[in-house]
C-alpha positions in Angstrom: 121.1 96.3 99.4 119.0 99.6 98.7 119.9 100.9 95.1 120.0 104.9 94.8 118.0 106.4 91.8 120.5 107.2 88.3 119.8 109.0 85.5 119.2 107.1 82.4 122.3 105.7 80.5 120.1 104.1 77.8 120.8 106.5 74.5 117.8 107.8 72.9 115.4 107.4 75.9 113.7 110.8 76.1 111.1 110.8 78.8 110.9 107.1 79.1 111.7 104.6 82.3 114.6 101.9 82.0 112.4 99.6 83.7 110.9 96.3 84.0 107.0 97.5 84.5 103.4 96.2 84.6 100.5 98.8 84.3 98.8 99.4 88.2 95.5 97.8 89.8 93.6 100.0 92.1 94.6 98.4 95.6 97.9 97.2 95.1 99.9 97.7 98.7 103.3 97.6 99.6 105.1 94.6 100.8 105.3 96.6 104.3 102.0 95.3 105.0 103.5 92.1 106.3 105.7 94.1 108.9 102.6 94.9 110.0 101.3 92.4 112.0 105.0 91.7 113.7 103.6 93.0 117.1 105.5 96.1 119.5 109.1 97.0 119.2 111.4 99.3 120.9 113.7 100.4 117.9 112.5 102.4 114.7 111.2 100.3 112.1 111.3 100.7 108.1 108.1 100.8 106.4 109.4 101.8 103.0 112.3 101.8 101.1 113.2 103.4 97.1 113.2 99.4 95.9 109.7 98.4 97.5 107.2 98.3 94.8 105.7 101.7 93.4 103.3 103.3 91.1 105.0 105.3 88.8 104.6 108.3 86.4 107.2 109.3 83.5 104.8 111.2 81.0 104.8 114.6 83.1 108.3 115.5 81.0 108.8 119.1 81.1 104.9 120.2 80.8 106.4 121.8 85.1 108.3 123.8 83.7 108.1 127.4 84.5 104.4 126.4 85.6 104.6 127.2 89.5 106.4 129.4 91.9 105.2 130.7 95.6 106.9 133.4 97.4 109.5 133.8 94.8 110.4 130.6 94.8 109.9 128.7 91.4 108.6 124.7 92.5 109.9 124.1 88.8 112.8 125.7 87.9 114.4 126.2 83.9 117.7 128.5 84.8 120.1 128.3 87.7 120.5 125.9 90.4 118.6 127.2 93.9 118.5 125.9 97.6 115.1 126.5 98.6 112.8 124.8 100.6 108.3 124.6 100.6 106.5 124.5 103.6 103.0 122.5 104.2 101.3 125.5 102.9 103.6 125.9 99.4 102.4 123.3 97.3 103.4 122.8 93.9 100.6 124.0 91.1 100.4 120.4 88.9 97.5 121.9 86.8 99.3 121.8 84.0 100.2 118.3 84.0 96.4 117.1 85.3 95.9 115.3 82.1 98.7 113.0 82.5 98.7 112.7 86.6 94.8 112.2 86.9 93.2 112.2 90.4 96.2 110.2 92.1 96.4 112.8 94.8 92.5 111.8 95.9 92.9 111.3 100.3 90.8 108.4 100.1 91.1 106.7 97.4 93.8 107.7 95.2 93.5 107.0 91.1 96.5 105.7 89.0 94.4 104.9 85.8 95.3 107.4 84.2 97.5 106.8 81.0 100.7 107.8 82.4 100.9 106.2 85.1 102.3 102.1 85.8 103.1 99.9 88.2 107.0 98.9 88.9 107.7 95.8 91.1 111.2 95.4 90.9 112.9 99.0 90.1 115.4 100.5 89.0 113.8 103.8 88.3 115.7 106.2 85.9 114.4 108.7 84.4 115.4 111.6 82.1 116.9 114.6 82.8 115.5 117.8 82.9 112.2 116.4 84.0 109.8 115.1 86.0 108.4 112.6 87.5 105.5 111.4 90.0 106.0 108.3 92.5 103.1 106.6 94.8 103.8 104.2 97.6 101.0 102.2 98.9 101.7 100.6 102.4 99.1 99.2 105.3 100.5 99.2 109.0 98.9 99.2 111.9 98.9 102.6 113.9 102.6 103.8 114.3 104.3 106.7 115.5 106.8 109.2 114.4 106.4 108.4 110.3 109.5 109.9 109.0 110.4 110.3 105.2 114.1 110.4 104.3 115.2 111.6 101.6 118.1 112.0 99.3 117.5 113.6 95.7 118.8 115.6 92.9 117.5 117.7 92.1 113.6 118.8 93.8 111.0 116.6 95.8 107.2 117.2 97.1 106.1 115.3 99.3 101.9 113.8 99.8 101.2 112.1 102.5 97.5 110.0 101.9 96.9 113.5 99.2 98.0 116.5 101.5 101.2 118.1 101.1 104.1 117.9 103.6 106.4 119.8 101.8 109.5 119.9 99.3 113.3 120.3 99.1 115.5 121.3 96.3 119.6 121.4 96.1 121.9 121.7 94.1 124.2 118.2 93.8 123.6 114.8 93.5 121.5 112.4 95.7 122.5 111.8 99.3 120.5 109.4 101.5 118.6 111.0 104.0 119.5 114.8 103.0 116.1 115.7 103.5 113.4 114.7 106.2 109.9 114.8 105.8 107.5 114.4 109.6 104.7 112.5 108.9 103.5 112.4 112.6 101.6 109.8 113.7 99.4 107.3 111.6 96.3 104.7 112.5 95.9 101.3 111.6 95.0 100.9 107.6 96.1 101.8 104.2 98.0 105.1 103.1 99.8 106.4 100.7 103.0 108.3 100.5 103.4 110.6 97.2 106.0 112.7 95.6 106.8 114.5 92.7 110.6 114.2 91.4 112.0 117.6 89.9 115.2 117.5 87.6 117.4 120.7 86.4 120.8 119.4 85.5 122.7 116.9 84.3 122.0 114.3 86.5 119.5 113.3 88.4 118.6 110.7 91.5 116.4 109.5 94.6 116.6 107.9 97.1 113.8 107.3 100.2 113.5 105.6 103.4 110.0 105.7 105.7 110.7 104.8 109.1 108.8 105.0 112.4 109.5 105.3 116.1 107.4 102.4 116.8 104.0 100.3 116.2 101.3 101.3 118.7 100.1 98.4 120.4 96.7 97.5 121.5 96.4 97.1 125.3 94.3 93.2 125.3 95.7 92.4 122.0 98.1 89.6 123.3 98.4 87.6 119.6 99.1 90.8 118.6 97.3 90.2 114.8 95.7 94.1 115.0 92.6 93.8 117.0 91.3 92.8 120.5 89.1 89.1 119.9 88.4 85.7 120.9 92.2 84.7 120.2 93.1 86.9 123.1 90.6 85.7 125.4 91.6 82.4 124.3 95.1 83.2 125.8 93.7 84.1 129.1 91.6 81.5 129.6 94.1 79.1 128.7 96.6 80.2 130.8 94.9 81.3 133.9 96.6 81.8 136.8 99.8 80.6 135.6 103.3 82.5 136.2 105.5 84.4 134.1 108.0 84.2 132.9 108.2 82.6 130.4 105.5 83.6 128.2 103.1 81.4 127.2 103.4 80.6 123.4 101.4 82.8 120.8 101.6 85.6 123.2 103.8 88.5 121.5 102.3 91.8 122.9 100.9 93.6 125.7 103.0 90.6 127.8 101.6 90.1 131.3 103.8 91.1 134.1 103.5 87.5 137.0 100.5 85.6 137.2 98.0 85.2 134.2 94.4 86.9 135.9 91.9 89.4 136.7 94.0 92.4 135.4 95.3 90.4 131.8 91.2 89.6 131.7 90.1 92.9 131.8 92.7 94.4 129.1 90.6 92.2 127.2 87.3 93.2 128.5 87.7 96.8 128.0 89.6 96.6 124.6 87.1 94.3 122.9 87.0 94.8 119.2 89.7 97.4 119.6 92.1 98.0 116.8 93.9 100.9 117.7 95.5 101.9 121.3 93.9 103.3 123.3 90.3 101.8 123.0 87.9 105.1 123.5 85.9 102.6 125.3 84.7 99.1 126.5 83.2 97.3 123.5 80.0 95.1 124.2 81.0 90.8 124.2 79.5 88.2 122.4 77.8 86.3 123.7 79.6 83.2 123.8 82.7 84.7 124.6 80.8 86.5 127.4 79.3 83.5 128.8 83.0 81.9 129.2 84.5 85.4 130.7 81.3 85.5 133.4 82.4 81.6 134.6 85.9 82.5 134.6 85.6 86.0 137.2 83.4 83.8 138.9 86.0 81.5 139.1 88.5 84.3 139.9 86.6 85.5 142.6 86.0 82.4 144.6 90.2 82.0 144.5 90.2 84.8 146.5 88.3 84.0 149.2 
């Protein structure tokens, strides 16, 4: 069961965590990384949920405050209780908490050295209110579609996707699941990273998140369906030539071949060689030992139809 973000119950705990926490290594990554490699499906899948590990910041406090607005709208609010929301283009100004945040926003390669950040594996993340607070997810996937971000929270978020800003929410209220929703559009294979900044201006304060996607993209030749298009696959073809299907033969989980096992499964393999991403741009060049075994086998092929 997913547990939603509380405030703090702990007396005296000022701008601290309740939590159990280790300080971060550069290239930690999400358990999500395993969903990865699971091959196509129809429904959406979840990438991310609020108790998957995270990198995470409590020394920001209230150094926000007052710091930021655009178009009249203050990011970080120290009176009243608005409804506002911040398009791609109304980022948050975190200059004055720089010292504390470091570069964690980087595109590439994003930096959570810096003293106020750590690394929670099993979390219950609380933190005080009246403040705020910075949260990094590191996943890997293969390419998917349709990333969406839900989000409940009280009181603010912004949201980063792999460092550029999405956009941000703020209500009034306590955290619902899946208030808000952030598109993330479409992402290729590898690692990314999926930031936000947590704003609190009440009494209470809570988050909750949920990254789901349409669906993987799958690699046309990639019949083991482990991310790219190799011997393995070939292996499958050659192995199974010319037999029927159904059923399937075993170790082949994507891309499945509609009847007989031949030319047309062979050339999915041909021109996605190498491939790790659907579409392939283009026909990769063999090995050639591989290509020594496809050349027999059209061969082969070819004399069956005579």
């Amino acid at each position: 069961m997913r547990e939603t973000l509380t405030s703090c119950e702990r007396p005296g705990h000022g701008a601290s965590f309740c939590r159990r926490a280790r300080r971060s290594r550069p290239g930690w990554l999400a358990s999500a990384a395993l969903v990865a490699i699971a091959g196509p499906v129809a429904a959406q899948v979840t990438i991310v949920t609020t108790d998957d590990p995270a990198f995470v910041n409590d020394q920001i406090g209230t150094l926000l405050n007052g710091t930021s607005s655009v178009n009249g709208k203050p990011h970080f609010p120290v009176s009243g209780d608005p409804a506002q929301n911040f398009g791609p283009g109304e980022a948050p100004d975190l200059s004055a908490a720089a010292a504390v945040l470091g570069d964690w926003l980087d595109p590439v390669s994003p930096d959570f050295s810096a003293p106020g950040w750590s690394q929670i594996s099993s979390p219950t993340i609380n933190w005080a209110v009246n403040t705020e607070i910075a949260l990094a997810y590191a996943f890997e996937v293969q390419a998917i579609t349709g990333l969406v971000a839900e989000v409940g929270v009280d009181n603010g978020v912004y949201v980063w996707l792999n460092g550029e800003f999405i956009g941000g929410r703020m209500r009034p209220g306590f955290a619902v699941p899946g208030e808000h929703t952030f598109d993330l559009g479409d992402l290729p294979a590898g690692s990314h990273h999926v930031q936000f900044i947590l704003e609190d201006h009440g009494t209470t304060n809570g988050f909750d998140l949920k990254l789901v996607a349409d669906a993987f993209v799958t690699t046309e030749g990639d019949y083991n369906g482990n991310g790219q298009v190799e011997q393995g696959d070939l292996d499958l073809v050659l192995q199974n030539w010319g037999d029927a299907t159904p059923p399937v033969p075993d170790g082949w989980i994507n891309d499945l071949p509609d009847g007989a096992i031949e030319q047309a499964e062979l050339d999915r393999v041909l021109q996605n060689w190498g491939s790790t991403q659907a579409p392939a741009l283009a026909p990769a060049s063999l090995p050639e030992p591989a290509g020594a075994a496809v050349l027999g086998l059209v061969g082969l092929s070819a004399a069956r139809r005579r």
